[in-house]
FIKOLZA-1660 file (N, C-alpha, C; in steps of 0.1 Angstrom, whole numbers, plus 5000, padded with zeros to 4 digits):
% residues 95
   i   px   py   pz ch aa at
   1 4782 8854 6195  A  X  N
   1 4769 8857 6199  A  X CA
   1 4761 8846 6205  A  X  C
   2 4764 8835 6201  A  X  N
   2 4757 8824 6203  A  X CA
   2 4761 8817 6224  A  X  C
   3 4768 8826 6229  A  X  N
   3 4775 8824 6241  A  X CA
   3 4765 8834 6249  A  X  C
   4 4761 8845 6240  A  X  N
   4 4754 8855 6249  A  X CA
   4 4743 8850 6262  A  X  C
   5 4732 8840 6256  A  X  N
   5 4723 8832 6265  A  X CA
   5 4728 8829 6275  A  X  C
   6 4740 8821 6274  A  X  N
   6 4745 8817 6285  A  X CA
   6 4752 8826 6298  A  X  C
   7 4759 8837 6294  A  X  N
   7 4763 8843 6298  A  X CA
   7 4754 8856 6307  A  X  C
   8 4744 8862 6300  A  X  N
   8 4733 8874 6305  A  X CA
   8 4728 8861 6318  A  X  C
   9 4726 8853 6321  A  X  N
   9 4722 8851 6335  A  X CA
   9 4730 8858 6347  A  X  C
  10 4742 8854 6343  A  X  N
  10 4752 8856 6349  A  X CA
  10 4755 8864 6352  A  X  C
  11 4751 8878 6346  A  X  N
  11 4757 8890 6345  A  X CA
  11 4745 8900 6353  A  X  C
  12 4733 8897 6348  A  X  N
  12 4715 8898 6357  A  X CA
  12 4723 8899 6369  A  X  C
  13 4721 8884 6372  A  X  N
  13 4723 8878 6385  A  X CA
  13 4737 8889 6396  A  X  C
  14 4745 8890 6388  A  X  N
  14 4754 8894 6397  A  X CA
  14 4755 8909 6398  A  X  C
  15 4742 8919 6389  A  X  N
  15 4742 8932 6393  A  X CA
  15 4723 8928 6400  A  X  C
  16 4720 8922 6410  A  X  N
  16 4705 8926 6413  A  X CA
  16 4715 8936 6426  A  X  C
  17 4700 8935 6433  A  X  N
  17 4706 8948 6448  A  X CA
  17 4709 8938 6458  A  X  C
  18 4721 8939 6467  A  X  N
  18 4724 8934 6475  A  X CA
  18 4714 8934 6489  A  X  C
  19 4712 8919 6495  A  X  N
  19 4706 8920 6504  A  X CA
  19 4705 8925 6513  A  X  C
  20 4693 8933 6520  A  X  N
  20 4691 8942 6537  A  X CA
  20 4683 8934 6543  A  X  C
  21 4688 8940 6555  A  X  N
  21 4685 8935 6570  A  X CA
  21 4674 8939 6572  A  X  C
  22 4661 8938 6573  A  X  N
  22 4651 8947 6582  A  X CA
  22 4646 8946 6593  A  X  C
  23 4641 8956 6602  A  X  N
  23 4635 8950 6614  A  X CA
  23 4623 8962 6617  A  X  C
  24 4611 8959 6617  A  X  N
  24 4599 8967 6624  A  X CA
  24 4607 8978 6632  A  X  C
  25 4604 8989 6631  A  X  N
  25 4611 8999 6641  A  X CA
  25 4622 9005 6644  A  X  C
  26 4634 8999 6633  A  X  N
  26 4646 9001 6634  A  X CA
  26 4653 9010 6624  A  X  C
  27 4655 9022 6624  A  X  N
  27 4660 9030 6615  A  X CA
  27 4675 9024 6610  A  X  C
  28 4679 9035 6602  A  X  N
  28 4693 9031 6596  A  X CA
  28 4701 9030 6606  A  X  C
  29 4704 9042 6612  A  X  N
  29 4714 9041 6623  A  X CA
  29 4713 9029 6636  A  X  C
  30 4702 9025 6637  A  X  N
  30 4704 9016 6647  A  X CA
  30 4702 9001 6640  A  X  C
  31 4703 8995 6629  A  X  N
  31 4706 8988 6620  A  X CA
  31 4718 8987 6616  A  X  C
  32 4726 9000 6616  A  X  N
  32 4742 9001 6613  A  X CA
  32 4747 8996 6623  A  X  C
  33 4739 9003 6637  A  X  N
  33 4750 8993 6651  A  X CA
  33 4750 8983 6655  A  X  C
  34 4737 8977 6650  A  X  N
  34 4734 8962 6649  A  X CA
  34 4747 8956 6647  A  X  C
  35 4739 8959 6630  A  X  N
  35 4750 8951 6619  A  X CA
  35 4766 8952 6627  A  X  C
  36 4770 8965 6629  A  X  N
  36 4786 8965 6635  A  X CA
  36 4788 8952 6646  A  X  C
  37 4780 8952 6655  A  X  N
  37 4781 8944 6667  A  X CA
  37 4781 8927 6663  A  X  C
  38 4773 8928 6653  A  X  N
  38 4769 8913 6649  A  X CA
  38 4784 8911 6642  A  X  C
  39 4788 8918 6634  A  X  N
  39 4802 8921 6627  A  X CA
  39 4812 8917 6635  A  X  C
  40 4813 8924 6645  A  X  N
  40 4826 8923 6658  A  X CA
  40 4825 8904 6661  A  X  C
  41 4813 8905 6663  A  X  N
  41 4810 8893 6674  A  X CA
  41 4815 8882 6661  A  X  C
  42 4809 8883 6648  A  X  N
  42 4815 8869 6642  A  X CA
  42 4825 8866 6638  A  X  C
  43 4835 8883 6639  A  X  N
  43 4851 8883 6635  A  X CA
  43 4857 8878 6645  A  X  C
  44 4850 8881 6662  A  X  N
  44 4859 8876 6671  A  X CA
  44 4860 8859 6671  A  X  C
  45 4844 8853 6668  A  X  N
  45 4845 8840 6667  A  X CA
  45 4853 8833 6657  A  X  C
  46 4850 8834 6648  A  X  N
  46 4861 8836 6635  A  X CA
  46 4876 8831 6639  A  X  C
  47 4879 8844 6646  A  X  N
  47 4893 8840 6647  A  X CA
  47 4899 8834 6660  A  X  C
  48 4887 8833 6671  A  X  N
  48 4887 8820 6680  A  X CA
  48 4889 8807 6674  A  X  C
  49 4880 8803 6663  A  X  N
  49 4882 8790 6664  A  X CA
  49 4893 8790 6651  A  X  C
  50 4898 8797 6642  A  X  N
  50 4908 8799 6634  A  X CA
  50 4915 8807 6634  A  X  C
  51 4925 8808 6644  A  X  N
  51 4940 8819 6649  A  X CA
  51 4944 8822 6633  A  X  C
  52 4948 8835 6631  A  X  N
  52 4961 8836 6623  A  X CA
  52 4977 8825 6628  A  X  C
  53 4977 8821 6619  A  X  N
  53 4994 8813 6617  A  X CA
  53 4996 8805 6628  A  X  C
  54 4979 8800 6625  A  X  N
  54 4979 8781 6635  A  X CA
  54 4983 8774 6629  A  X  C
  55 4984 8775 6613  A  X  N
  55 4988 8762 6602  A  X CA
  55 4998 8753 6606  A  X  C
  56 4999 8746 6602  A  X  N
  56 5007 8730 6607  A  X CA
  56 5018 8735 6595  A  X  C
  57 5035 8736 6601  A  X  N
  57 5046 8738 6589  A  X CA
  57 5050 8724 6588  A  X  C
  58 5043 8715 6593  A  X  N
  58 5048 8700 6591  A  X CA
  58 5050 8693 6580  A  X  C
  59 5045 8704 6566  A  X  N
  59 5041 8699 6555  A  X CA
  59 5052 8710 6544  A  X  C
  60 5058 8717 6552  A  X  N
  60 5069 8724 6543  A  X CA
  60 5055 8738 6539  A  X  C
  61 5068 8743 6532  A  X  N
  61 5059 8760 6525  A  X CA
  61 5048 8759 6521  A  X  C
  62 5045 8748 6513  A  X  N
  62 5031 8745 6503  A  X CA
  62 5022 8739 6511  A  X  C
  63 5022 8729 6521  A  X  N
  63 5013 8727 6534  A  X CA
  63 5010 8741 6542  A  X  C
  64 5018 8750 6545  A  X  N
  64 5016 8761 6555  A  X CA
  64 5004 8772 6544  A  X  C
  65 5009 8772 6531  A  X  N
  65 5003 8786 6524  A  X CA
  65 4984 8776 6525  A  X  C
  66 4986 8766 6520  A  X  N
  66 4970 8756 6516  A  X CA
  66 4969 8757 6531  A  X  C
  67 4972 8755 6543  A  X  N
  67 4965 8758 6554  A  X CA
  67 4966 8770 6557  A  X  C
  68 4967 8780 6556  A  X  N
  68 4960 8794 6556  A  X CA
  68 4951 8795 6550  A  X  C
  69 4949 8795 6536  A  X  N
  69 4940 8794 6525  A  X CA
  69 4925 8790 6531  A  X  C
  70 4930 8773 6542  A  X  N
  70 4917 8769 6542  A  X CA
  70 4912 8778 6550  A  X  C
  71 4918 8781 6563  A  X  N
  71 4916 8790 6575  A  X CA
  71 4910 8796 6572  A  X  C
  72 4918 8809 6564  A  X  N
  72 4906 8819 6555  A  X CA
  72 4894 8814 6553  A  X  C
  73 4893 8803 6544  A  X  N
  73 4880 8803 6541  A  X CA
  73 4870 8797 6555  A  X  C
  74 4875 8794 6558  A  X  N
  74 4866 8789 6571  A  X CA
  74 4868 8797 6579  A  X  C
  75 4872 8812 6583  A  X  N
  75 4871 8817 6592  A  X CA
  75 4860 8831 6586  A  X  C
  76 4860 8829 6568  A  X  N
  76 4852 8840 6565  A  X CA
  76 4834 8830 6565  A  X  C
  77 4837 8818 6566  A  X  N
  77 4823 8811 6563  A  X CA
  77 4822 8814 6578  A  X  C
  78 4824 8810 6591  A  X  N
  78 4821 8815 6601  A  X CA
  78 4818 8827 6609  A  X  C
  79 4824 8834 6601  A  X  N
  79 4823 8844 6603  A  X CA
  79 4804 8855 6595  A  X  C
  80 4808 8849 6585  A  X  N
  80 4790 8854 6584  A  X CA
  80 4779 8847 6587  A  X  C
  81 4782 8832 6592  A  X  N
  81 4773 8825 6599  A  X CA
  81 4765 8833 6614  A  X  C
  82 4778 8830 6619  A  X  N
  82 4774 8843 6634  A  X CA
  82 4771 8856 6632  A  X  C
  83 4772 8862 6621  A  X  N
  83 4769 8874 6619  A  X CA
  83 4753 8870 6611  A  X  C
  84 4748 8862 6605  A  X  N
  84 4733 8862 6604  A  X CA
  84 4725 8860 6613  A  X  C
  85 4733 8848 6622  A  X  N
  85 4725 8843 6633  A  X CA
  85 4720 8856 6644  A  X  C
  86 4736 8861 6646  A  X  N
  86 4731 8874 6656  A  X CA
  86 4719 8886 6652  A  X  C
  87 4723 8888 6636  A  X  N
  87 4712 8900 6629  A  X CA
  87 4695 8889 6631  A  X  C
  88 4697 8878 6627  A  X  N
  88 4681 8871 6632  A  X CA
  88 4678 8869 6646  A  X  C
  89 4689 8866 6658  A  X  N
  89 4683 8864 6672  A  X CA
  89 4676 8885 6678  A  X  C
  90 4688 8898 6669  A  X  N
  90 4683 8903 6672  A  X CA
  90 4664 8911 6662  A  X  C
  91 4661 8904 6658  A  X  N
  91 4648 8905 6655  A  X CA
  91 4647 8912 6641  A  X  C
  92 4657 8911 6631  A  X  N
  92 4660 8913 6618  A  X CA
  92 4654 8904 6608  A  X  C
  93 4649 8907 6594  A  X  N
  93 4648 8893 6585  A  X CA
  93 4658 8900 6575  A  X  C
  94 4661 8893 6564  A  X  N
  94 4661 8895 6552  A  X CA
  94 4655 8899 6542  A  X  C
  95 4658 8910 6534  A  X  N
  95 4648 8913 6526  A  X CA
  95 4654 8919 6507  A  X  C
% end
């Protein structure tokens, strides 16, 4: 019981409501095509600057799998970067 304090932040925190996009004037449906396009555009950039199975095998199996890994993660961090930036250049905030 004495773990509980620590824990209920944690638990709060990770059921609030997931963040929306808003924009003056913009119903759902044209918010969904947004969102799609801004989606497209940061998966394409994404995997511009981090190809699938660019990794360096110069390092044997365990070099190749750690560079995918990182890829991943840097291709999913770029990838929602360009996808906020687009949902904010097109006249969206957060809400």
């Amino acid at each position: 019981m004495r773990g509980l304090p620590l824990i209920l932040p944690i638990v709060v925190a990770a059921c609030t409501t997931p963040t929306r996009w808003t924009k003056a004037g913009a119903d759902d449906a044209v918010t969904v095509k947004d969102a799609d396009q801004c989606q497209a555009l940061g998966k394409e950039e994404a995997q511009r600057r981090y190809p699938y199975m660019a990794g360096s095998g110069a390092y044997g199996p365990t070099g190749m799998v750690l560079s995918q890994q990182q890829d991943d993660n840097n291709r999913a961090t770029v990838q929602a970067s360009v996808f906020n930036e687009c949902m904010q250049k097109k006249g969206y905030t957060r809400t």
